[in-house]
N, C-alpha and C positions, 0 to 999 in steps of 0.2 A: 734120787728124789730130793735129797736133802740140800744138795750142790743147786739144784735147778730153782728152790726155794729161796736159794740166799742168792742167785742170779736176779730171779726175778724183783727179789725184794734189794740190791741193789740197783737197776734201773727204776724202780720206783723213788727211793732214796734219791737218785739224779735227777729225775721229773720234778720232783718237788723240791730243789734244794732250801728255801726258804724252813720249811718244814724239819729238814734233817740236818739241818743247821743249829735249829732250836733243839731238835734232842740231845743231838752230839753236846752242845751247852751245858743243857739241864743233866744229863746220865754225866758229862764230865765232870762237874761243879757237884754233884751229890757223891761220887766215887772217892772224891778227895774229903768230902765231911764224914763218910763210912769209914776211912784207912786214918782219919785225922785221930779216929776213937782208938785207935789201937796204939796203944802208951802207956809210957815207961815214964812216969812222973820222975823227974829229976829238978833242980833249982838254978837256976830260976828258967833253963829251958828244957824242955820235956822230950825226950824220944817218941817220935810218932812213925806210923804210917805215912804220911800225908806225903813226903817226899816221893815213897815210891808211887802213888799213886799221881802225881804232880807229873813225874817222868813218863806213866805210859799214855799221861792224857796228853801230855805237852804232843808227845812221838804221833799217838793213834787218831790226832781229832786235826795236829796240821795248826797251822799259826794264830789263823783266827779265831777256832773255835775254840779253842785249846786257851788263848788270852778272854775269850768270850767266858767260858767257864771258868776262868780264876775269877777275873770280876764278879762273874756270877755268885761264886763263893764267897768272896769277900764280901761282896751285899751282902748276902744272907746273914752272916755271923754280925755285922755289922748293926744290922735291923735288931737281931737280938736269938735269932736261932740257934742253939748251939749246936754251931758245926764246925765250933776250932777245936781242939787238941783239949781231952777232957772233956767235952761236953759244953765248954765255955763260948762264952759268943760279947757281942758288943764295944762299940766303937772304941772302948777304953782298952780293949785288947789289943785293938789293931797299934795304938799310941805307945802299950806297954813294952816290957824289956821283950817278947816275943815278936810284937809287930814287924819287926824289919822282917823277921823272914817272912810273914805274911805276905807283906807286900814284895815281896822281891820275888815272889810266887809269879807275879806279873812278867817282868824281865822274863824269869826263866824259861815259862811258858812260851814266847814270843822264841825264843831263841831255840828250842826243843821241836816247836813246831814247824819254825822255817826250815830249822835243819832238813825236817822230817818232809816237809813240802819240795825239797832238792833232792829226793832219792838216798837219804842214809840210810835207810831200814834195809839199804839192800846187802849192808859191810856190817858184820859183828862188832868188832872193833873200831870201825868208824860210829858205830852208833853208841858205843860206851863211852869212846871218846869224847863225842857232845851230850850226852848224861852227864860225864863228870865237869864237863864246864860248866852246865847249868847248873851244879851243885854249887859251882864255885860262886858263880853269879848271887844265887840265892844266900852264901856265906856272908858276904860284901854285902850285903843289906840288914840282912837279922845282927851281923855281927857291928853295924855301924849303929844300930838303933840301941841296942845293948848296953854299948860302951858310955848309956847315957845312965843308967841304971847298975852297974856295976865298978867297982873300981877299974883303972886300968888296965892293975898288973893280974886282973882274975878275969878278964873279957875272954880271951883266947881258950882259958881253962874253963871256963863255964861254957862258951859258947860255939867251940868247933873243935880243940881235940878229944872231947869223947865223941862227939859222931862222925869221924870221920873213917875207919874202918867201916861202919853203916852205911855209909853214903857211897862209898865205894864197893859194895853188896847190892843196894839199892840200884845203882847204875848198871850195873851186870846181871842185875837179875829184871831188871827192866826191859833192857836190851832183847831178855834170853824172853821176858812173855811176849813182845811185841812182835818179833821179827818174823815168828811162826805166823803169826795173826795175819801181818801185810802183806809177807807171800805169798800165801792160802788166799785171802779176799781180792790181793792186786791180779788172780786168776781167774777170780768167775766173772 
C-alpha cells in the first residue's frame, strides 16, 4: 500500500514537474536553515549543521534544484530571515568573515548535484568521494573571504582545521542517508 502511494505520488511529481521543482527548492533551502541552527558557536566561524544538510540536498534534489535551493537560502537570510547559523540572517553576513562559505554553498551544490545527476548514488565510495570535494570547494570560498577578516597566519586555524574531521563525518554520513533514499525511490 505504502510503495503504490509513493508510485503514484511519484508520477504525479513527473506530471507536474514545474510544481515539484518549486518544492524540492523550497523543502531544500528550508532543511539547510533547520541543520544551519544546530551549532557549536566557535570564533569567528561556528560548527554547524548546514554542511551536512548542503550534502544530502546538493546529492537528493540534482543540480538545479539543489543550486535553486542554495539561492533560495541565501535570499532568504539575505532579506533578513534568520536562516544562517545561529539564527542570524542579513546581507552583512553574507559580506562577513563567514560569507565565503555561504556563498561557496553555490559551487558546491552545482557540483553534488551534477555528480548526483551522472548516477553516483549508485557507488558508496564514489559518492563520499564527491561529498568531500564539495567540501573542499566550499573550504576555497569561506576560507578566501575569511582571510579578509583574520590575520594570515590564524585563517587555516580558525577556519578549516577544526572542521575538517566533521566534514569528513558529514561526507560519509551523507552518503550513508542518501544512498538508501535513491535506491528505494529510483524503484518505484
Amino acid at each position: 500500500m505504502f510503495t503504490a502511494q509513493l508510485t503514484q505520488t511519484k508520477r504525479w511529481l513527473e506530471a507536474n514537474r514545474a510544481f515539484a521543482f518549486i518544492l524540492k527548492t523550497v523543502i531544500g533551502a528550508n532543511l539547510i536553515a533547520i541543520f544551519a541552527q544546530i551549532s557549536v558557536p566557535m570564533y569567528p566561524v561556528p560548527i554547524t549543521g548546514q554542511t551536512l544538510a548542503l550534502t544530502v540536498v546538493g546529492f537528493a534534489l540534482g543540480r538545479k534544484a539543489a543550486v535553486s535551493a542554495v539561492l533560495l537560502y541565501l535570499f532568504e537570510g539575505a532579506i533578513g530571515l534568520p536562516v544562517f547559523a545561529n539564527a542570524s540572517s542579513g546581507f552583512q553576513t553574507l559580506l562577513g568573515a563567514t560569507g565565503g562559505y555561504l556563498i561557496g554553498f553555490v559551487p558546491t551544490a552545482y557540483v553534488l548535484g551534477y555528480f548526483s545527476d551522472k548516477g553516483v548514488l549508485s557507488s558508496f565510495w564514489k559518492s563520499v568521494a564527491v561529498a568531500l570535494l564539495a567540501t573542499v570547494i566550499t573550504f576555497v570560498f569561506g576560507l578566501a573571504q575569511l582571510s579578509f577578516f583574520v590575520p594570515a597566519d590564524k585563517v587555516l586555524a580558525f577556519g578549516l582545521y577544526p572542521f575538517i574531521i566533521g566534514g569528513v563525518i558529514k561526507a560519509v554520513l551523507a552518503s550513508l542517508l542518501v544512498i538508501p533514499s535513491y535506491k528505494f525511490f529510483s524503484k518505484l
